[in-house]
Structure formats: structure tokens, C-alpha cells
C-alpha positions in Angstrom: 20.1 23.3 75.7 18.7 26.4 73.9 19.7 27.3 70.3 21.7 30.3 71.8 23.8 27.8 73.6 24.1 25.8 70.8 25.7 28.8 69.0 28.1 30.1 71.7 29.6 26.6 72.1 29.9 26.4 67.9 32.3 29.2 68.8 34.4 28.3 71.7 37.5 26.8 69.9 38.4 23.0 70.5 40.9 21.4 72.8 43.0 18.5 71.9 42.2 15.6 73.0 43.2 13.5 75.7 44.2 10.1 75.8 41.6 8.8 77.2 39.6 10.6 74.6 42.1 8.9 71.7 39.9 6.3 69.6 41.1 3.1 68.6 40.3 1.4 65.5 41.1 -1.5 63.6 41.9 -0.8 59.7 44.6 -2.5 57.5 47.2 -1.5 55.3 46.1 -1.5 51.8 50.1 -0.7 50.4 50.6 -4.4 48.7 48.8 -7.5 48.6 49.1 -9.1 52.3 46.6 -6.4 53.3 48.3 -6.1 57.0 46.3 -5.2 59.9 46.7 -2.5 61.9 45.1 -0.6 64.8 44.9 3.1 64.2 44.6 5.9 66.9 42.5 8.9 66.4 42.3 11.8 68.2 40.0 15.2 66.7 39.5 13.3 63.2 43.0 12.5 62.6 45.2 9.6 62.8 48.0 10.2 65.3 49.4 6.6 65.0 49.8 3.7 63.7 50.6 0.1 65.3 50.1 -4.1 64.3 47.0 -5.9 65.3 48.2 -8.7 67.3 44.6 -10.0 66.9 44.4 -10.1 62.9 43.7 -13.1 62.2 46.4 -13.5 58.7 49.4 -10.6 59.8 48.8 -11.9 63.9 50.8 -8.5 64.7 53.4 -8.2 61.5 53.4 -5.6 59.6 56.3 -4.7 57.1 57.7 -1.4 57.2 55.4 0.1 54.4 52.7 -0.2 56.5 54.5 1.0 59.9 55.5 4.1 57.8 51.8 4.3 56.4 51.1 7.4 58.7 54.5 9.4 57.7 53.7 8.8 54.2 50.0 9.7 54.5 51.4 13.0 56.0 53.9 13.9 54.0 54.0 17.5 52.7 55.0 16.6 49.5 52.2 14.4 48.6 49.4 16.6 48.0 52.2 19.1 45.9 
């Protein structure tokens, strides 16, 4: 691919991604102490959801509501006022 390609893709805009292309990740939930885990779905650099890791090995798939809710509050318009 020639540096002229290179460019003229830079400007094509970008498409959402599809499921397939959705990443999975295991993270946890850092709101209180039992540090929860939790598998986070990211498509285009953002988190689009948030579920329990049945496979953590302490929470084995629990996680309170504060974490659930991690992702609304992590969004909220009103946080970064």
C-alpha cells in the first residue's frame, strides 16, 4: 500500500462495528473492596457493555449492582460537569 493510499483511507469515515468485530475483555469492578469481575465488550474504543465473569475465580459470576451499573455511571452526562 502506497502512502497516497494510506492517506485517502485516513479520510474515509469509520463504520460501526459489528458483532463479530465487538472485543471481549476481562476487567473488574474497582467500586468497593470485593473487586468483582467482569467481562467488558468493546466495540470502536468504547465499552458498550458490561456483564459478570462466570470464570472469576473470587465473584464466580456475582456482581452487585454497583458494578452492573458501572457502565451507566461511567457515562453519565453529569459526571464530567
Amino acid at each position: 500500500m502506497t502512502s497516497n493510499e494510506n492517506a485517502s483511507n485516513a479520510d474515509k469515515p469509520r463504520t460501526q462495528s459489528s458483532p463479530a468485530e465487538a472485543e471481549r475483555i476481562r476487567t473488574f469492578c474497582r467500586v468497593c473492596e470485593p473487586a468483582c469481575g467482569l467481562i467488558a465488550t468493546v466495540e470502536d474504543r468504547q465499552i458498550t457493555r458490561l456483564e459478570p465473569d462466570k470464570d472469576h475465580p473470587i465473584s464466580k459470576g456475582f456482581v452487585c449492582n454497583k458494578g452492573i451499573y458501572g457502565l451507566d455511571i461511567h457515562n453519565d452526562p453529569d459526571r464530567l460537569r
